[in-house]
C-alpha positions as CSV (number, residue, x, y, z in Angstrom):
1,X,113.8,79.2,90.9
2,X,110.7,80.6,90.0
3,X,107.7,80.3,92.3
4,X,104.8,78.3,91.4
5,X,101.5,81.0,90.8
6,X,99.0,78.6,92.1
7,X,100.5,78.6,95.6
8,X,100.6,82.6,96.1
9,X,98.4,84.3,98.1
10,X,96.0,85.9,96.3
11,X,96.7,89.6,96.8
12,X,100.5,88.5,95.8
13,X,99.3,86.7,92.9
14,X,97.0,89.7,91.6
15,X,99.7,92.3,92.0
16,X,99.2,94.9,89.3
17,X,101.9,95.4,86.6
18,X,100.5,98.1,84.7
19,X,99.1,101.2,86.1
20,X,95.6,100.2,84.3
21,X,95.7,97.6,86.6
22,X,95.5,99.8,89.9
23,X,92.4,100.1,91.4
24,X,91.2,103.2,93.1
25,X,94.1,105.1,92.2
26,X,93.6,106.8,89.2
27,X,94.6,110.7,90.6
28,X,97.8,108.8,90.8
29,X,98.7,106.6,88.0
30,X,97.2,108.9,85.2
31,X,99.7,111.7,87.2
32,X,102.6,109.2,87.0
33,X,102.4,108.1,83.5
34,X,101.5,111.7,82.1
35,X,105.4,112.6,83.6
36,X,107.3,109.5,81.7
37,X,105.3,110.4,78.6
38,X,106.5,114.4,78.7
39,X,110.1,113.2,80.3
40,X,109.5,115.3,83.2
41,X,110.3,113.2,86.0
42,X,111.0,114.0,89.7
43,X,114.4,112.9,91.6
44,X,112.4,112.2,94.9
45,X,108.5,110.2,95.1
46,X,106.8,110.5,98.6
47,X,103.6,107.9,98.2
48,X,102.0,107.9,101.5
49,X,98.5,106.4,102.5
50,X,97.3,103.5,104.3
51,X,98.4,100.1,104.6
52,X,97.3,97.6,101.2
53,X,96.2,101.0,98.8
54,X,99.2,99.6,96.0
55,X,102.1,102.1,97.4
56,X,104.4,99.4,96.3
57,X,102.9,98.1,94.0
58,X,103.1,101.7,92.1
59,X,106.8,101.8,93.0
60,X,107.5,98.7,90.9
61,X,105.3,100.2,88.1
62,X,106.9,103.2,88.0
63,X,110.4,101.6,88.6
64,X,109.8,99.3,85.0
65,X,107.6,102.3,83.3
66,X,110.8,104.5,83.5
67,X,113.1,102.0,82.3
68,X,110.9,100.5,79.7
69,X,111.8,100.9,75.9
70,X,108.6,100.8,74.8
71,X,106.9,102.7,76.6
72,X,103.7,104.4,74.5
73,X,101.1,105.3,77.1
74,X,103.7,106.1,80.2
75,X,102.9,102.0,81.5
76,X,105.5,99.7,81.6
77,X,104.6,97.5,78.3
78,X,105.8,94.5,79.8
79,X,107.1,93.0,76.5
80,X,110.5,94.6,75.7
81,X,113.6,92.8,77.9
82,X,114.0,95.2,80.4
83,X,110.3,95.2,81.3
84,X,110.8,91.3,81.7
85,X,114.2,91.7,83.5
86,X,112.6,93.9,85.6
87,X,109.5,91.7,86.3
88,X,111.7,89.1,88.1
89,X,112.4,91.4,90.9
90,X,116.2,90.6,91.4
91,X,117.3,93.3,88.8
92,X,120.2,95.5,90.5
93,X,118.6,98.4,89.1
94,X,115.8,98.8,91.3
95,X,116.4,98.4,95.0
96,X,113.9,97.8,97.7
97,X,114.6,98.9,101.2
98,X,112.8,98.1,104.5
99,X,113.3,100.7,106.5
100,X,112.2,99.1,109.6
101,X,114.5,96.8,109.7
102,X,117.2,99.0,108.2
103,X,116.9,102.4,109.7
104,X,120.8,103.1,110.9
105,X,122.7,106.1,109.7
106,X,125.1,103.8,108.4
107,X,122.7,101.4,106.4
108,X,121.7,104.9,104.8
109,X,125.7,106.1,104.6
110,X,125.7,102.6,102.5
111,X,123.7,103.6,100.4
112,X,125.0,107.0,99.5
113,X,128.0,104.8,98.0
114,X,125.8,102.3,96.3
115,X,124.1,105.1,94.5
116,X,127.2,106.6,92.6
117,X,127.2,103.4,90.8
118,X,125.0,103.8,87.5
119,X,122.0,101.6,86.4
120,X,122.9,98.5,83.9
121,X,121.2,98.5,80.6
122,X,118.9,100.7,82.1
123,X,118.0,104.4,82.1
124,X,117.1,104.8,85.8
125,X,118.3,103.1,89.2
126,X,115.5,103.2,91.5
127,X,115.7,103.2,94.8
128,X,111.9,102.2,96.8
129,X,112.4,102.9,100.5
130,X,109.5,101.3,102.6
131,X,108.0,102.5,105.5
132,X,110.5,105.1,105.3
133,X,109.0,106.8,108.9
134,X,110.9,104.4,111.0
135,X,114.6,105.8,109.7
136,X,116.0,107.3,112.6
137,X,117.3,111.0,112.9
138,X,120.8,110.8,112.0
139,X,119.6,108.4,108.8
140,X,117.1,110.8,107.9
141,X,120.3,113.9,107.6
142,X,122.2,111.4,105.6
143,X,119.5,110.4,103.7
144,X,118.5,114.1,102.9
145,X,122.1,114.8,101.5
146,X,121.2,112.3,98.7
147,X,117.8,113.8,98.0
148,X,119.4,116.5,97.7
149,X,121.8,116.2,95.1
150,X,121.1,112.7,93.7
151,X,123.1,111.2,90.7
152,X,120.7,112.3,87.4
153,X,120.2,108.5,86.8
154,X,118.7,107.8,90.0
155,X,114.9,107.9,91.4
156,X,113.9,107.8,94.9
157,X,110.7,106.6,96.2
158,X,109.9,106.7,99.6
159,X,106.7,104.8,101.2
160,X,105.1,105.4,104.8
161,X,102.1,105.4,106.3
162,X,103.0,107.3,108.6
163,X,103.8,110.7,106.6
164,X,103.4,112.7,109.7
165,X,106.5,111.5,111.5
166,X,108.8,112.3,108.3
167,X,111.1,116.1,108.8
168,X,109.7,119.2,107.0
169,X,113.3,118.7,105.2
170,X,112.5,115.1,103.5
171,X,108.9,116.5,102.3
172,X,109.9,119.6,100.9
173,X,112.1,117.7,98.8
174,X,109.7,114.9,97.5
175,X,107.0,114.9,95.0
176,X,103.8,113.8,97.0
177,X,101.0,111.7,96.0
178,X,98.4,110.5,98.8
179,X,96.9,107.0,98.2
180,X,93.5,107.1,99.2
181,X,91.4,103.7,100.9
182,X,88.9,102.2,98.4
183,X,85.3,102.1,98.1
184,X,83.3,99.1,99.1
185,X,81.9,99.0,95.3
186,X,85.9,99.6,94.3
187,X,86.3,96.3,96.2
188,X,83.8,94.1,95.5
189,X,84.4,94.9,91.5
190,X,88.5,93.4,92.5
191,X,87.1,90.4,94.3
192,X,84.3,89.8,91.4
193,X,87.2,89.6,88.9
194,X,89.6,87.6,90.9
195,X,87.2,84.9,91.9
196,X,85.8,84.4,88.5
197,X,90.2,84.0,87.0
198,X,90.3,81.5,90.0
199,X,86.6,79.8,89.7
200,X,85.0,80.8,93.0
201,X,81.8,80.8,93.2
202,X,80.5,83.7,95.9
203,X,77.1,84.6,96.6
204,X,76.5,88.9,96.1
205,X,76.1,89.4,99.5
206,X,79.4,87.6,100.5
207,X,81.4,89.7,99.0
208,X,80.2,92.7,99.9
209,X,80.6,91.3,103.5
210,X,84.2,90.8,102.8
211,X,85.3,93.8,100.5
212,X,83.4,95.8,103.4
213,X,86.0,93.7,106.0
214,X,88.6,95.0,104.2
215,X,88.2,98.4,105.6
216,X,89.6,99.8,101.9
217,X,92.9,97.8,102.0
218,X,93.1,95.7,98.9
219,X,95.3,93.3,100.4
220,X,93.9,93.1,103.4
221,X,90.8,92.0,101.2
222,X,92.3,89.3,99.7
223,X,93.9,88.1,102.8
224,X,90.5,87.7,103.9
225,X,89.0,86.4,100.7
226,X,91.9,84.0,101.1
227,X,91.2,82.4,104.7
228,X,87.7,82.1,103.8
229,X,87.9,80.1,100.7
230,X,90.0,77.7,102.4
231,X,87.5,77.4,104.6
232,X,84.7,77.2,102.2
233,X,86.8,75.4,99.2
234,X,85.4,77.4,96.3
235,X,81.6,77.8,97.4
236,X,81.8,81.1,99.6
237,X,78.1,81.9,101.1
238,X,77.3,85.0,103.5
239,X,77.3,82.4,106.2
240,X,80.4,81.4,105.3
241,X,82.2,84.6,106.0
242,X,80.3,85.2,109.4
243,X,81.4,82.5,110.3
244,X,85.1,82.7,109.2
245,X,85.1,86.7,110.4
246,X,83.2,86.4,113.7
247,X,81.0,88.8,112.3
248,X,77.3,89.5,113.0
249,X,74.2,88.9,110.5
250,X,72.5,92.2,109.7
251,X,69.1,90.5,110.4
252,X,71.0,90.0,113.9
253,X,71.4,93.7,114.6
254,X,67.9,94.7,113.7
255,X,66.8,92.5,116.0
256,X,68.9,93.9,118.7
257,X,68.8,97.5,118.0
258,X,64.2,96.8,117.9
259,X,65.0,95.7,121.7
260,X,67.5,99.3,122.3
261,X,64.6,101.2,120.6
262,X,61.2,99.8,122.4
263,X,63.5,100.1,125.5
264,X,63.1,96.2,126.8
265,X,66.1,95.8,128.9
266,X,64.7,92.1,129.6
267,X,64.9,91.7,125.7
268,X,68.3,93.0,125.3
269,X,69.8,91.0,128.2
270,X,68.3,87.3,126.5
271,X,69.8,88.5,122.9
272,X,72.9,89.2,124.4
273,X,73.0,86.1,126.5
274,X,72.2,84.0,122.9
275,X,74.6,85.7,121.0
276,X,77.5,84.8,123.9
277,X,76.0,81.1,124.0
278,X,76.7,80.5,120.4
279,X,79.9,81.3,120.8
280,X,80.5,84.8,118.9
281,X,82.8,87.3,120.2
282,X,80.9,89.7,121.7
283,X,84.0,92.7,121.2
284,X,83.6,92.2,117.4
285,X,79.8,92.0,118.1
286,X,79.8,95.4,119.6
287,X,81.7,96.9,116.9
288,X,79.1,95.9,114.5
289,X,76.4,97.0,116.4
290,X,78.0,100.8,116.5
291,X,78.5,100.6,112.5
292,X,74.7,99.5,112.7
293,X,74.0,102.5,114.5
294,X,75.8,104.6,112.4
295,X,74.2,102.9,108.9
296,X,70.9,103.9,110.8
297,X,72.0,107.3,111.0
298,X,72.8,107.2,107.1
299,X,68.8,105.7,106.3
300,X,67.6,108.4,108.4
301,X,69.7,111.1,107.1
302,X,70.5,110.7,103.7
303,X,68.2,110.7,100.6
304,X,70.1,108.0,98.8
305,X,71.8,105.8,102.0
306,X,72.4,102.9,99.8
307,X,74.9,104.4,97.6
308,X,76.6,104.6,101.2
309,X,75.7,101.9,102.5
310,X,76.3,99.2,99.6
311,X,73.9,96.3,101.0
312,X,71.1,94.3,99.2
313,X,68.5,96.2,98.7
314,X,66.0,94.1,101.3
315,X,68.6,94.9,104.4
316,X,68.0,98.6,103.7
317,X,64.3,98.6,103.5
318,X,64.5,96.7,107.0
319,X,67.1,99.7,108.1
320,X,65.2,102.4,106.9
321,X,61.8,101.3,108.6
322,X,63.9,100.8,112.2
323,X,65.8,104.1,111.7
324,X,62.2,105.8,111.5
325,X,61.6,104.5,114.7
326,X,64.1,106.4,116.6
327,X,65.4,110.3,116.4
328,X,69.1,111.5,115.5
329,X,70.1,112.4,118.6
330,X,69.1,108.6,119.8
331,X,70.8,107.8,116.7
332,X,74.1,109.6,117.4
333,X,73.8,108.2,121.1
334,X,74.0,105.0,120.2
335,X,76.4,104.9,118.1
336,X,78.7,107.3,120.2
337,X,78.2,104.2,123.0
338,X,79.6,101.4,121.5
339,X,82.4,102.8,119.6
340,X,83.8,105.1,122.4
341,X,84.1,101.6,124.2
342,X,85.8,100.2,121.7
343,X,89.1,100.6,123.6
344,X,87.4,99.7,126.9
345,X,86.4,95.9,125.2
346,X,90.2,95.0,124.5
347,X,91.0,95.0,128.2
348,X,87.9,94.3,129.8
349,X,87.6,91.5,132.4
350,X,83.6,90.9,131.7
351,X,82.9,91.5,128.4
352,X,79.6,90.6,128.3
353,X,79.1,92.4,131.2
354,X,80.5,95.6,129.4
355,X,78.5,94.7,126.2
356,X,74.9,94.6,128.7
357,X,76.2,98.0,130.1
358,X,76.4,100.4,126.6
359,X,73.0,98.7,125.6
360,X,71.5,99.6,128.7
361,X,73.2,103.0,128.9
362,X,71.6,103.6,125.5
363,X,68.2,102.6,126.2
364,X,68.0,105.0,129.0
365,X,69.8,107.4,126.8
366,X,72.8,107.8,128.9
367,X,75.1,108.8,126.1
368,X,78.5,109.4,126.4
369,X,79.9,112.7,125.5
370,X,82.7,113.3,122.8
371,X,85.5,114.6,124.2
């Protein structure tokens, strides 16, 4: 039964189906389809990077590019039948494997077997293995007598983010290709285009504030996007994602951080106390105040901070004359304070009280020290 578009979440209803459509990972795609053109194709793929930069999404690319009879610019063309076969996602000959949930030696020894089976009306069986760092020891010796000698017809990729916790042995036998996190510009051009398909209309600065959430993760941009468009049914203003988010106005932080730099404790105790009175969380408010500091440090430092930065043009002008007000090493303090206590906020039993301490520890410039 086939599922119904509308009700997908966005970021699985915007999946990409041709390399073209990957974002942020051209060093990649233009690799991947220069190999199908010339027919020189690798036994074993390694894609490793963070979570939401289109590891799998690539796989299935790559799994329908190779197979595709079509095939004029090394993209799968997503017209001839095995393209569309392959589009379902039930086709036997590409297999998906979650290696956290199936990491024995003998779910690998299973597929050993599987694999001396050739592909149907098909060129390649692929095989995608997914976060293939949680196999365990033994699984990873079984698994490396496949990559070792694997049938011709067959294609291994293997997906982690976690590329550090995978044997010298598996590496050295992969082709490797590191997904990188996106800009915020990246992001904000993928959200653009999505909401106009879907007919949401977002103020600029909204979706800056949401690509930035993201933290580089497509998906977990859309998540986001998601969430707050059910909350703001189709009409997404900046205050609509502060509010969704948690997250603090910049006009909010330059407030703050004018009390940090004239060194009015009295001020920076009643700020605090009306940010906890209207109800924000004051760990998420922290955070943003040490990625304030450090966007501070950028209008100070750099010649060009908003090609950094990525914020209207009004916030920086407000963030460039506070930056002048204070020196790098006040600068670097700051921002050293709050996100060394990061860690501290999760499992504090005052949070406020923790929150009053780093601003106060930064207006006597009491900075804490990286280890």
């Amino acid at each position: 039964m086939a599922e119904n578009k509308n009700n997908l979440a966005l970021y699985r209803k915007y999946r990409p189906r041709t390399f073209d459509e990957v974002v942020g990972q051209e060093h990649i795609t233009k690799t991947l389809a220069n190999q199908i053109l010339a027919g020189k194709l690798s036994h074993a793929y390694l894609f490793t990077g963070s979570r939401g930069t289109g590891k799998t999404s690539v796989a299935k690319i790559f799994a329908r590019a190779v197979n595709c009879t079509n095939n004029q610019t090394g993209s799968p063309c997503g017209q001839c039948d095995v393209c569309k076969r392959l589009l379902a996602e039930n086709d036997v000959n590409v297999v998906e494997i979650d290696a956290a949930s199936n990491n024995r030696v003998d779910d690998i020894r299973e597929l050993r077997e599987k694999v001396k089976f050739a592909p149907i009306d098909a060129k390649y069986k692929v095989y995608i293995i997914d976060e293939v760092h949680m196999l365990s020891d033994s699984a990873f010796n079984a698994l490396l007598k496949t990559l070792e000698e694997p049938p011709k017809y067959v294609i291994f990729i293997l997906a982690t983010t976690e590329v550090q916790k995978l044997p010298a042995t598996i590496l050295s036998r992969c082709s490797r290709f590191d997904f990188r996190l996106l800009s915020v510009e990246n992001l904000c051009k993928v959200l653009i285009d999505i909401f106009k398909k879907e007919n949401i209309d977002a103020e600029m600065e909204a979706v800056k504030l949401i690509a930035s959430a993201g933290e580089g993760s497509v998906r977990d941009t859309l998540s986001i996007a998601d969430s707050i468009n059910a909350y703001a049914n189709g009409h997404i203003t900046k205050e609509d994602v502060l509010k969704v988010l948690g997250a603090t106005d910049h006009e909010l932080l330059i407030k703050f951080f004018d009390k940090i730099i004239d060194k009015d404790i009295g001020g920076v105790l009643e700020e605090i106390n009306s940010i906890d009175n209207g109800g924000k969380n004051l760990a998420i408010f922290a955070k943003d105040a040490g990625r304030h500091a450090r966007d501070l440090l950028v209008c100070k430092t750099c010649s060009q901070p908003n090609a950094i930065l990525n914020l209207p043009d009004e916030i920086v002008k407000l963030m460039i004359k506070q930056s002048e007000r204070a020196t790098d090493k006040q600068l670097i303090g700051y921002m050293q304070n709050f996100v060394a206590s990061e860690a501290d906020l999760r499992y504090a039993l005052s949070v406020r009280l923790l929150v009053e301490n780093i601003a106060i520890s930064c207006i006597n410039g009491d900075f804490q020290k990286k280890n």
